[in-house]
N, C-alpha and C positions, 0 to 999 in steps of 0.2 A: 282338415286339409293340411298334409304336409307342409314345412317350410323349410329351405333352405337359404342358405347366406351368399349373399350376393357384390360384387362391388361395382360399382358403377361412375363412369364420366360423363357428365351432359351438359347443355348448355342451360343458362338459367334465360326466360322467353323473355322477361323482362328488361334485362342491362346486356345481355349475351352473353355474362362473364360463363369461363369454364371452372365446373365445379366437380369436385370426388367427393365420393362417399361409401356408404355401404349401408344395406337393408335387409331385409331377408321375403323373404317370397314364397310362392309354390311353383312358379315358374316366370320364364324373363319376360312372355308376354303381360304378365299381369307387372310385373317388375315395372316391364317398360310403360305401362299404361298408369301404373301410378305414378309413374315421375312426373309424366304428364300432368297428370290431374292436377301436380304439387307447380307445378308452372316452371319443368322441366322439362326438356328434348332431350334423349339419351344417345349417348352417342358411339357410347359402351357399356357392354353389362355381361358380366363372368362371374360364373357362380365358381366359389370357393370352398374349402374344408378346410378347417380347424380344430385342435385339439379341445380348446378354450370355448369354443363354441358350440359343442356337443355334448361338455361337462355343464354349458351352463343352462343348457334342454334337460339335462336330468333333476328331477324333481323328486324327493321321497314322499311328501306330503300334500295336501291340498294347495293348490295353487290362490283358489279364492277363500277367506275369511269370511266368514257368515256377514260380517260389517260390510266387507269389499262389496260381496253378491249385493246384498240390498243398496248401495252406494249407486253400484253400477247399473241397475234396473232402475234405481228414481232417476239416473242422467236419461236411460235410453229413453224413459216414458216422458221429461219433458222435454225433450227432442224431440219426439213423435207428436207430442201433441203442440208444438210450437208450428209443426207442416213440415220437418225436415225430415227428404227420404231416408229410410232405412239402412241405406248401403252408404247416405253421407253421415249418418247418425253415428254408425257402425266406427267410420274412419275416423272422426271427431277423437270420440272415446278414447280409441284405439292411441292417438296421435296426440292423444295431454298424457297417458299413463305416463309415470314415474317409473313402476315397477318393471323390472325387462322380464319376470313371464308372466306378468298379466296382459303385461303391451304384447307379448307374442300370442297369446290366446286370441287378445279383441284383436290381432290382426290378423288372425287365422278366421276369425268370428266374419272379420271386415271383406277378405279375399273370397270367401265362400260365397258372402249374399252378392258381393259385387259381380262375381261369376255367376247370376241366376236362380243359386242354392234360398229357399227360404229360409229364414233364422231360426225355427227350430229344428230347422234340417243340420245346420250350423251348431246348433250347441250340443246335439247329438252326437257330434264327433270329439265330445267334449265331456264323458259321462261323471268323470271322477269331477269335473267343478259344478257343474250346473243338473240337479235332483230332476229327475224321470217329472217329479209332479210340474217342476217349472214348465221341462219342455211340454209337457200334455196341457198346459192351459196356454202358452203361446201357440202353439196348434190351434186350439181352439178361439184363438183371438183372431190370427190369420184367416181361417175360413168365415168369421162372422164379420171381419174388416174391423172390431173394437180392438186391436193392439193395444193400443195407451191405454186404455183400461182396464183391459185383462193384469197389464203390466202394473197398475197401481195396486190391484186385487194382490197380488203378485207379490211386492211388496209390504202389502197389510199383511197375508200369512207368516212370509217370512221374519218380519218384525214383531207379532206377536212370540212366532216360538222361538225366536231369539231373546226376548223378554224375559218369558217363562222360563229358560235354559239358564240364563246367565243370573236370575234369580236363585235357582236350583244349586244351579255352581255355589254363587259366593255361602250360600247357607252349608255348602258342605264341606268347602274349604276353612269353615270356624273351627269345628272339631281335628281337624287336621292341623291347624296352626296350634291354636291350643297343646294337643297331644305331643307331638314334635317339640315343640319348646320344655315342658314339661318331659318327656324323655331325656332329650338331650342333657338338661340340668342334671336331672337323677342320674344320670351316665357319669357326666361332670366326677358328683360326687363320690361316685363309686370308685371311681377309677384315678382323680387325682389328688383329693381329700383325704378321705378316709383311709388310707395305707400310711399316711405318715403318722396314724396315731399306735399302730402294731409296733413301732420300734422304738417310739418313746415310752410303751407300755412294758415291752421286751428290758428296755435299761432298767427303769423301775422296779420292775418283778410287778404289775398288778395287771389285772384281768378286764378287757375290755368287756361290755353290757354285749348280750346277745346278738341286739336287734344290730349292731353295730360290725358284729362278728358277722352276720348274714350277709349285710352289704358290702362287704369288707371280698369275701368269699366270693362274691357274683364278679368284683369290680376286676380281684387278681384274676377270675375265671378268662372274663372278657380279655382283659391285657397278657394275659399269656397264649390265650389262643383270636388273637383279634388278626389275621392274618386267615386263619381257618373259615371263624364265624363269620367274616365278610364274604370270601367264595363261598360258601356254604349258601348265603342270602342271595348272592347274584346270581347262582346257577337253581337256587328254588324259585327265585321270583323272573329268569328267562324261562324253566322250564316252563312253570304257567301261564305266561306269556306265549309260549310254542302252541300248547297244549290248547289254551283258549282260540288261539287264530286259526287252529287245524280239526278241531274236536268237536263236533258238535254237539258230544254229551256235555260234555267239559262245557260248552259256550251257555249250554241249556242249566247247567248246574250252577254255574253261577250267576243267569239272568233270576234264578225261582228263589236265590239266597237274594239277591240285591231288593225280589220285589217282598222277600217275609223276612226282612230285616226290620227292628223297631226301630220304630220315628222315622229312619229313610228311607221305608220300605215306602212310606204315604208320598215320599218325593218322587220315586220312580214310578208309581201309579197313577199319578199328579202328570207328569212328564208324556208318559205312556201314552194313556189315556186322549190328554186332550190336542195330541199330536194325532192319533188316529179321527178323531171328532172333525178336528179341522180340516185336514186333504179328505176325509170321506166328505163335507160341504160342499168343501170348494171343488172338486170332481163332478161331485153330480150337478152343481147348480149351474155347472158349466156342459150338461149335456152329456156328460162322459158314460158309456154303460158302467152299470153295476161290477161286472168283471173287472174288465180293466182300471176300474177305481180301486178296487181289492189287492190287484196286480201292484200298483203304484204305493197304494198304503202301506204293503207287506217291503215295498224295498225303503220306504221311509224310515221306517223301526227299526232300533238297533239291538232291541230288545229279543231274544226268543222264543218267549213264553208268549209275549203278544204277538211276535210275527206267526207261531202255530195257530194261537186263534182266530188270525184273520184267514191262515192255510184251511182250517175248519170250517169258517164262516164260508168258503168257495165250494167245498162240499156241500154244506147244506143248500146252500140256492141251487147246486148242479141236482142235489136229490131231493129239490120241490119246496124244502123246508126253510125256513125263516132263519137267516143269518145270525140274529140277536141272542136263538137259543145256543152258539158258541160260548155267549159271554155269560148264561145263566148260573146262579150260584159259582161262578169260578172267582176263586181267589185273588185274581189278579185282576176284578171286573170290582164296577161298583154297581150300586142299586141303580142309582138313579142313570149311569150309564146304558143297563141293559133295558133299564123302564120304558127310556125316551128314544132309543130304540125299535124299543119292541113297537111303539105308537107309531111312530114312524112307517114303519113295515106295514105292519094291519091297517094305517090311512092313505098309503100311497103318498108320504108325504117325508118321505127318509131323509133329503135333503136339507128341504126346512129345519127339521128335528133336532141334526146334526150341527144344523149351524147353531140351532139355539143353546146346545149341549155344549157347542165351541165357545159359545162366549157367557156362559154360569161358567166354564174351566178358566176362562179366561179373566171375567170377575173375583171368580172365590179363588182362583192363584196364591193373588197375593196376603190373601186373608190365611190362608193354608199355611204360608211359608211363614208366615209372623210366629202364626201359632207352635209350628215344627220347631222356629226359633226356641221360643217360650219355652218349650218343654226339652228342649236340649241342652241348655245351658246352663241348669243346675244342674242338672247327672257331671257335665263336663266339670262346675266347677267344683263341686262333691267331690270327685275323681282326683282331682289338680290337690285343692286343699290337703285331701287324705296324704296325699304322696308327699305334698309339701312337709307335712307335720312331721311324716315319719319319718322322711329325710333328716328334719331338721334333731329330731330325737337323737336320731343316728350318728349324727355330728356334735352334737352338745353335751348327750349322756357322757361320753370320751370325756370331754374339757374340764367339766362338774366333777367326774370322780378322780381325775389328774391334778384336780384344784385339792379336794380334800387330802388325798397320798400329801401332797408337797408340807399342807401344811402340820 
């Protein structure tokens, strides 16, 4: 539901004083009816435009924060199960936010169900914050009347893969910190070190050590054309950026390097994986056909190697055959994924299966990531040490054979 900005005089019912203000709406009858509700008679209401107000509706990014979403579903579900209706639940919310476009969404969320709209008719109009699987399981809470349950379910999902996610993160933001500091320094020396021994070597007449001459060469390289090398890197790493967001080949080539990549390839598999497991559960145990679980799974995934295999797995149920043969022997699949699975299928029991699948991913997780830890952070510090050493060669060899010349 649209809104626009509104300003408004009315009386306050309690002391009669006259008050002004401004709100925003989808229109003045709802305007005028919420004033009421606030224990307000209006006594004018003129909707307005603003420059200021139309920049601050533009949004680049998600509105809601993986934390926010789960934040905002634990308020709505103990609301709901305290006995407060839906559309005062709604307003609540809406009327503590701090944030002004989240207050604007849960007041668009608010105006909707108070206007008759059901609330996942309401977050529908809302696709970039609130995920396809949430609204298909509060659908499915509305017609069974379990709301506040569906909605705690709701919040277990989302808390698990925000778990797993934010696990996945920190483990791969170590090699990144790591590498980055360790770049940078070796930059350091290239570039503000190592050139001041060329001209003390130049007065002398002696001959700087090789390895020192290499680094020496990189660092003038860098500093004479660091103006170049910079655009050069912002227009290779926008072009990839274009390329990725428009290319499908391109999106596909580099989901199939991220998932046969060593050590991160088991994270994104890890990821992948028990992301699919868990919306395929919670779908079906929630009554959802098979199809439209597939539907839903396939827009969860960010991934394109697995969004194709779930696009496969819709072929085979459409041509008679067993979904699971999608995931057999493929690279991007595990054993025990396609095993429990496959049992699943051939017992009529796919749901169960999957949720038991969702929580062995969910258990051995963390056991995963220790490990992924474990094994990455000696190549990392191998790596760091090696460059440290040679660095340090590179700068000392200089000092040592400028010590012996003097004397």
């Amino acid at each position: 539901m649209k809104l626009y900005d509104y300003k408004y005089k009315a009386k306050r019912m309690r002391d009669g004083k006259i008050v002004k203000g401004s709100t925003e709406g989808p229109s003045k009858a709802i305007v005028d009816q919420f004033l009421f509700e606030n224990g307000l008679r209006a006594l004018e209401i003129e909707r307005y435009t603003s420059l200021i107000g139309r920049l601050n509706r533009i949004t680049l990014n998600k509105v809601f924060s993986e934390k926010e979403l789960i934040f905002y579903l634990k308020q709505l579900a103990s609301l709901l199960r305290s006995g407060v209706k839906i559309n005062e639940a709604s307003e609540i919310l809406a009327a503590q936010q701090s944030n002004k476009n989240i207050r604007r969404i849960l007041f668009s969320i608010y105006y909707s169900v108070n206007s008759g709209q059901s609330l996942s008719d309401a977050l529908k109009e809302h696709p970039r914050e609130f995920p396809k699987i949430l609204v298909s399981m509060i659908e499915v809470g509305e017609h069974t009347g379990d709301l506040d349950e569906v909605l705690n379910e709701a919040v277990d999902y989302f808390e698990k893969q925000y778990r797993l996610k934010s696990s996945i993160r920190s483990t791969l933001m170590l090699p990144v910190i790591y590498l980055t500091v360790a770049i940078g320094v070796a930059i350091f020396l290239m570039v503000g070190v190592m050139p001041q021994f060329e001209g003390m070597y130049e007065t002398l007449g002696g001959d700087l050590p090789g390895v020192t001459i290499f680094f020496m060469n990189i660092g003038n390289f860098m500093r004479d054309n660091a103006l170049f090398l910079i655009g050069g890197l912002t227009l290779l790493i926008a072009g990839i950026v274009v390329l990725k967001k428009r290319s499908y080949r391109v999106q596909y080539f580099f989901s199939t390097v991220a998932i046969k990549m060593p050590i991160f390839g088991e994270l994104i598999k890890l990821n992948n994986l028990s992301r699919m497991a868990s919306t395929i559960a919670e779908m079906l145990n929630k009554h959802v056909p098979l199809h439209e679980t597939l539907t839903t799974t396939h827009e969860v995934l960010d991934n394109r190697v697995y969004q194709e295999l779930i696009r496969t797995s819709r072929k085979n149920i459409i041509g008679g055959e067993y979904m699971s043969r999608a995931f057999e022997n493929h690279y991007a699949s595990e054993v025990v994924f396609y095993r429990m699975m496959s049992v699943g299928e051939r017992s009529g029991e796919l749901g169960r299966m999957m949720q038991n699948l969702a929580d062995f991913y969910d258990e051995d997780s963390d056991i995963k990531v220790e490990r992924l830890k474990s094994a990455l952070e000696p190549i990392l510090l191998i790596f760091i040490y090696a460059l440290i050493i040679i660095m340090i060669l590179a700068v000392m060899l200089p000092s040592l054979a400028l010590s012996d010349q003097l004397q």
